[in-house]
PLY file of the C-alpha trace (Angstrom):
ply
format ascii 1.0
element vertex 83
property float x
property float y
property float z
element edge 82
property int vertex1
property int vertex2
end_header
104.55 73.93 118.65
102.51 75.81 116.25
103.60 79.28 114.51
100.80 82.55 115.05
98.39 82.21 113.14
96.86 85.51 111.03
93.88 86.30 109.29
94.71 88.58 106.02
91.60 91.02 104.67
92.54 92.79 101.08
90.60 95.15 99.23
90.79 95.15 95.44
90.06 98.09 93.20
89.00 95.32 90.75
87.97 91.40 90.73
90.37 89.59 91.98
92.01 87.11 89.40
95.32 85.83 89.17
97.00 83.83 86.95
98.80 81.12 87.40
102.15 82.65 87.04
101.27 84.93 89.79
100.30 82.43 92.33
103.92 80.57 91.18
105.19 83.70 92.28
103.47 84.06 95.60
103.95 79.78 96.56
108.00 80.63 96.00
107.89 83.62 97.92
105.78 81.46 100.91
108.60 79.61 100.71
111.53 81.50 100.49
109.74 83.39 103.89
108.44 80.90 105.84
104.89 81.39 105.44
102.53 78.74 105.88
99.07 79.86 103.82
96.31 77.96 105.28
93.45 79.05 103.14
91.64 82.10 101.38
87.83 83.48 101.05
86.45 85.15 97.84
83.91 87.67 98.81
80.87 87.74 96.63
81.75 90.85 94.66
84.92 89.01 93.91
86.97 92.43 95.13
88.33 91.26 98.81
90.08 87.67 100.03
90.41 87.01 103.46
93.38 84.59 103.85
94.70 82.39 106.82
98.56 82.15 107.41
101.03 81.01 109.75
104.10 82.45 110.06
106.49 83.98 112.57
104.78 87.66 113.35
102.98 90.09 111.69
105.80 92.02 110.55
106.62 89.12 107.82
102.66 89.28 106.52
103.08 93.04 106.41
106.89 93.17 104.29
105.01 90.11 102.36
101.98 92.83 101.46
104.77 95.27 100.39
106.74 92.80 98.42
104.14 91.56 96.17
102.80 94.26 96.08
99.44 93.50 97.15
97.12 95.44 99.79
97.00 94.45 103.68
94.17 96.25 104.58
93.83 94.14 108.31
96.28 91.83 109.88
94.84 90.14 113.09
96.69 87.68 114.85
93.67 84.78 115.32
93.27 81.03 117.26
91.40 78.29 116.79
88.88 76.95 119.37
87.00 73.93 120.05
83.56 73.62 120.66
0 1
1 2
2 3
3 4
4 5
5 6
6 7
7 8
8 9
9 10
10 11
11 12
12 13
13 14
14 15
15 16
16 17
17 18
18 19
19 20
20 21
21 22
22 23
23 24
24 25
25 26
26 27
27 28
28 29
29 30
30 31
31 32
32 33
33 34
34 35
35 36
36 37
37 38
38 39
39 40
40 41
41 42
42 43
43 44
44 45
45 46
46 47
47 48
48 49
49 50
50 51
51 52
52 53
53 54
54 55
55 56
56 57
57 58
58 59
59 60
60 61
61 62
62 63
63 64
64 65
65 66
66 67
67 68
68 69
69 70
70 71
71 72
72 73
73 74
74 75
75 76
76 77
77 78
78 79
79 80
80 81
81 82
């Protein structure tokens, strides 16, 4: 039994470029909240990511946004499907 999956747009004011302590941060805080991330897109301008979690509901993504202190500019709830 799978968790919801969600689909994750941000908008940056800048390029988007973390270092590596930053992305410690964000693993431990994946795990200290049940998140599962999945993956992330790069847009070409390098100023919005588009990332794939699962995790309970969309109220977790959306205190996660908060937390970090990152934007959540969409949240949609998504499925796979087979061709």
């Amino acid at each position: 039994d799978r968790m919801p999956m969600f689909m994750v747009e941000r908008q940056f004011a800048d390029k988007f470029d973390p270092d590596d302590e930053t992305l410690q941060l964000v693993d431990q805080y994946h795990l200290d909240h049940d998140i599962r991330w999945l993956t992330s897109f790069l847009s070409a301008d390098q100023k919005r990511t588009y990332c794939l979690y699962e995790c309970a509901d969309i109220e977790v993504l959306r205190q996660h946004a908060m937390d970090l202190g990152v934007p959540a500019d969409a949240i949609t709830e998504v499925s796979e499907f087979e061709r």
